[in-house]
C-alpha positions as CSV (number, residue, x, y, z in Angstrom):
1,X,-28.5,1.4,4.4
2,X,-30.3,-0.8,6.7
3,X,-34.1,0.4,7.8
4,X,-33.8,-0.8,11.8
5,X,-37.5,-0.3,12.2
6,X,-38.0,-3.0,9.8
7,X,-38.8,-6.7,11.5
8,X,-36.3,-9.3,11.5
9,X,-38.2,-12.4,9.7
10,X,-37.4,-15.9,11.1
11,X,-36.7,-19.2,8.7
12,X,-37.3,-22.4,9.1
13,X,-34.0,-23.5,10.3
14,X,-34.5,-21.3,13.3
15,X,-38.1,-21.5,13.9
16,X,-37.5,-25.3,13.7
17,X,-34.4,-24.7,16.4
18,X,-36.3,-22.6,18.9
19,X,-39.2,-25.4,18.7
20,X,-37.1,-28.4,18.6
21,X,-39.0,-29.7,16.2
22,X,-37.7,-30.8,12.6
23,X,-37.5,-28.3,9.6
24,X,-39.7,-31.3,7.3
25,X,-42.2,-30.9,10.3
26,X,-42.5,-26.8,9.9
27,X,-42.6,-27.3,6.3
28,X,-45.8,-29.2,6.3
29,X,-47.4,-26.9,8.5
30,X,-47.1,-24.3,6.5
31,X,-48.5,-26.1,3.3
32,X,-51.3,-27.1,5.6
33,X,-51.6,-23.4,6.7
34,X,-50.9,-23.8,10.0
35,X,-48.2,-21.3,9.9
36,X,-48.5,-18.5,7.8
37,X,-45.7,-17.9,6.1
38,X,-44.0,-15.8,3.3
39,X,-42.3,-17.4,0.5
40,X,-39.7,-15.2,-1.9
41,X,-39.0,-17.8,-4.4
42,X,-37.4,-20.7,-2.2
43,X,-37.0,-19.1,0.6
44,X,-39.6,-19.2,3.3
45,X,-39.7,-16.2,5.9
46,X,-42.1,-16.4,8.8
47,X,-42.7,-12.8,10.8
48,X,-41.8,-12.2,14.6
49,X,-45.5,-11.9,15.2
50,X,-46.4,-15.8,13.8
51,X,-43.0,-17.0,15.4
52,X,-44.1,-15.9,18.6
53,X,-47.8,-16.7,18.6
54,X,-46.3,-20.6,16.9
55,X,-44.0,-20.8,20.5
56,X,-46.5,-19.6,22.6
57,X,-49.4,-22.0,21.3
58,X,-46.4,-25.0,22.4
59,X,-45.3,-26.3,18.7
60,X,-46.5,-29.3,18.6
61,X,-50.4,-29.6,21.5
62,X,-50.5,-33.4,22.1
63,X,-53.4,-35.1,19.2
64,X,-53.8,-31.9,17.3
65,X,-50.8,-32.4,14.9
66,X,-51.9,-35.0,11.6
67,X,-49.2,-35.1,9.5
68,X,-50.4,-37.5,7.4
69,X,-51.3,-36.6,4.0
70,X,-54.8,-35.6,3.3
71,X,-55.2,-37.3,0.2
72,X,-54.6,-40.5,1.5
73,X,-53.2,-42.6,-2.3
C-alpha cells in the first residue's frame, strides 16, 4: 500500500525537462553540490523542496555556472 503523505522525489530526467537544461548538466551540479541530491545506488532522487527552490533560483543565473572541471589536468 502506497503512503500518499509521502513526497513524490524528482529525477534527473525530469528536473532536466522542467529546466531545459541537459541531464550531463544537472549531473555535475550535483557532484559539485549545487543540488542536493539523494542517490540509492544509481539512481539519483532530488526532493520537491530542492526541485522547487533549483526552478525558482532560474537553473542556470547568467556567469554563475563553471562547468569546467576543478582540477584542471
Amino acid at each position: 500500500m502506497a503512503d500518499n503523505n509521502v513526497p513524490q522525489m524528482t529525477d534527473l530526467n525530469e528536473l532536466a525537462a522542467a529546466a531545459q537544461v541537459s541531464r550531463r548538466t544537472l549531473e555535475r551540479l550535483v557532484a559539485q553540490g549545487r543540488i542536493r541530491a539523494v542517490r540509492v545506488g544509481r539512481l539519483v532522487r532530488i526532493s520537491p523542496s530542492e526541485r522547487a527552490r533549483f526552478l525558482e533560483e532560474g537553473a542556470l543565473p547568467a556567469g554563475s555556472l563553471s562547468l569546467a572541471p576543478s582540477n584542471p589536468r
